[in-house]
C-alpha positions in Angstrom: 92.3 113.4 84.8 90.1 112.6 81.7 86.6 110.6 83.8 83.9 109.3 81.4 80.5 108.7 84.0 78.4 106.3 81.4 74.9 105.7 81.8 74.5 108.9 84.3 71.7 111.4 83.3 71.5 112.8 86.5 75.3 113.5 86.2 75.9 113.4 90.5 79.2 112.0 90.2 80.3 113.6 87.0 79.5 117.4 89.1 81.4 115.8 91.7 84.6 115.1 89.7 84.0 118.4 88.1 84.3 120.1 91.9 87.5 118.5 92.5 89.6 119.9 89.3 88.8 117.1 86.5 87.8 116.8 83.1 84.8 114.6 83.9 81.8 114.2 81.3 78.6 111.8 81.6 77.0 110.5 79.0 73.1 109.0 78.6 70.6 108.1 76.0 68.5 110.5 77.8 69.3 114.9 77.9 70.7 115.0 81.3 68.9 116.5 84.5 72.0 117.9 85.8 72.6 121.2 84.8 75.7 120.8 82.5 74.5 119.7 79.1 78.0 121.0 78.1 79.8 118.0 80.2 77.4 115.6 78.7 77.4 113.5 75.9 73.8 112.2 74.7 74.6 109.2 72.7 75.3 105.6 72.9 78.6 105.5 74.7 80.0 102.6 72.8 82.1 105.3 70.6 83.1 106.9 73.5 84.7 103.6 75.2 87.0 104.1 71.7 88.6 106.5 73.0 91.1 107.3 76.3 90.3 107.6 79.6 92.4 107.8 83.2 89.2 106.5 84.6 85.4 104.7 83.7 82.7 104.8 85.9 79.8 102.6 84.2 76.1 102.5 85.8 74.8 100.2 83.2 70.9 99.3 83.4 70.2 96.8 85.7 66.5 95.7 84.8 67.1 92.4 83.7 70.9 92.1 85.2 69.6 92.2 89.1 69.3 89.2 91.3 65.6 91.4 92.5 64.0 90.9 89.1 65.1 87.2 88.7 61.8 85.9 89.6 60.4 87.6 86.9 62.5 84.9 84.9 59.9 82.8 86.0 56.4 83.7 85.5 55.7 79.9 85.6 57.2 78.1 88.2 60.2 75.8 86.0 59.6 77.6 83.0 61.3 80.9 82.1 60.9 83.8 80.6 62.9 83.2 77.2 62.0 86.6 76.2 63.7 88.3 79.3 66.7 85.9 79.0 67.4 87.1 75.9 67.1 90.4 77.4 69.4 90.0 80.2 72.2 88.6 78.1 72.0 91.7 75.8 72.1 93.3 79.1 75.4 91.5 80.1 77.0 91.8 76.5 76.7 95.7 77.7 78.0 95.4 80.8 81.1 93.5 79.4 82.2 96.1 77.4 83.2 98.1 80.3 84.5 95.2 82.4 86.6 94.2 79.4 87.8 98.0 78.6 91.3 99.3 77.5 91.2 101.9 80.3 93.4 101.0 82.8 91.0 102.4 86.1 87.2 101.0 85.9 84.3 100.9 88.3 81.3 99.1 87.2 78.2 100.1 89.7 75.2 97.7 89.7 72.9 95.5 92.2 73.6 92.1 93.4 73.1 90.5 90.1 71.2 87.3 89.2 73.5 84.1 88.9 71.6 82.7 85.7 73.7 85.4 84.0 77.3 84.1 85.4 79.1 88.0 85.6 82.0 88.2 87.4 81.9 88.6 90.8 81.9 92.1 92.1 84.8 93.3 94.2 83.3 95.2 96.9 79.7 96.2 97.8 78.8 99.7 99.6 75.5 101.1 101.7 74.6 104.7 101.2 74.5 104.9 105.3 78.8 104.1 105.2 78.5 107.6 103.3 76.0 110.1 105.0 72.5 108.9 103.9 69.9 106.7 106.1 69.5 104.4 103.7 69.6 101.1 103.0 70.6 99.8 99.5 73.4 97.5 98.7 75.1 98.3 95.7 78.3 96.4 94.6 81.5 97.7 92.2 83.3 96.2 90.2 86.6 97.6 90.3 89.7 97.6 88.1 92.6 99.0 89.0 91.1 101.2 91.6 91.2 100.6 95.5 87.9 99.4 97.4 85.9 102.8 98.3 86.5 103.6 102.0 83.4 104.8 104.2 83.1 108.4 104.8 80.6 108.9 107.4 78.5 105.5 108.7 75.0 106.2 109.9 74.0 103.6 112.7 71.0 105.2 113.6 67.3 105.2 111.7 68.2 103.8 108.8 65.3 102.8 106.0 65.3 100.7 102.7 65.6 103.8 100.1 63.6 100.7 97.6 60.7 100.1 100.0 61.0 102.2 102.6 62.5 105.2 100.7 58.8 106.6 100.5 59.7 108.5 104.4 63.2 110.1 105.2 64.6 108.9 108.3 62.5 111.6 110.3 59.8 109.8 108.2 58.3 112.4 106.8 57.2 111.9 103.2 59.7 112.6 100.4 58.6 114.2 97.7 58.8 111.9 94.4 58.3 112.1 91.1 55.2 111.4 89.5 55.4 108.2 87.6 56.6 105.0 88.3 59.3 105.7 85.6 60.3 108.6 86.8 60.3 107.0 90.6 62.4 104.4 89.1 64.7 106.8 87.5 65.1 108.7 91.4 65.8 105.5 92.9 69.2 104.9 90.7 70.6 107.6 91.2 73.9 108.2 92.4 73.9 109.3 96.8 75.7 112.7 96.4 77.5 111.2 99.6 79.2 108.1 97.1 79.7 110.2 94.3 82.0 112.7 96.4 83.7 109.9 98.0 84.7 108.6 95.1 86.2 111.8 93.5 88.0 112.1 96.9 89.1 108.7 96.9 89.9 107.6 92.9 90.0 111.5 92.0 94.0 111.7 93.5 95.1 108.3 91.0 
């Protein structure tokens, strides 16, 4: 099966696809931190949607898209942000054009999304602890022609926030992080190695 992974530097899911006998490739503005610059494509993926696929899995940026920044909006109560409007729309125009693509299997992974921006609603949403990590951080899918991702392994015991809590592992001991706040950012999206083998198990047999 021919997998395009857009918007994935770090390439987790693409490596996973890649373990399970695909042709997967990711593809990022940025070089990717993965190891396999030759399964990566370092460009704009609009071309890319041009051409086929058996299967899209989009992580589109979600700075201005999730319902977590939406007070932002607001910097003065009643008054927003036209600036960062005009951003998030440009942000959902984006996000369209993998909701509205030709290939016939699509996941679209983001955050609970702000409802100033009307998307459509997701179809499932997942916890890192339903697939081996003791985290907390609710992501939803939007899926298309795909089944709803089953659990693999639910954690029930010591379970942190990976946004405020992800500081500590669930021994809480301190996890080493990058040094910026970019770079922290950038560690915090990234795919659970648990959710991207779970969903080459699960979408890799379609």
């Amino acid at each position: 099966m021919r997998v395009l992974i857009a918007c994935e530097e770090s390439q987790a899911v693409c490596t996973a696809f890649r373990k399970v006998g695909h042709e997967a490739y990711s593809c990022d503005l940025k070089p990717c931190s993965g190891g396999h610059p030759e399964w990566h494509y370092q460009q704009d993926v609009t071309e890319l949607l041009k051409e086929k696929w058996d299967l899209i899995i989009a992580h589109p940026t979600c700075t201005y898209l999730s319902n977590a920044g939406a007070a932002r909006l607001y910097p003065i109560k009643g008054i927003i942000d036209q600036h960062r409007f005009e951003k998030g729309l440009q942000a959902k125009k984006f996000f369209m054009l993998f909701y509205n693509s030709s290939c016939p299997r699509v996941c679209i992974e983001n955050p609970i999304p702000s409802t100033i921006y009307d998307l459509p609603k997701y179809d499932q949403m997942i916890q890192p602890y339903e697939y081996g990590h003791a985290y907390s951080k609710k992501t939803c899918l939007w899926l298309k022609g795909l089944p709803v991702l089953e659990p693999t392994k639910i954690i029930k015991e010591n379970v942190i926030s990976w946004v405020s809590g992800g500081s500590k592992d669930h021994k809480g001991n301190p996890r080493k992080r990058k040094a910026t706040n970019h770079r922290s950012s950038e560690t915090r999206s990234k795919t659970f190695a648990g959710v991207a083998q779970a969903m080459a198990d699960q979408w890799g047999i379609y």
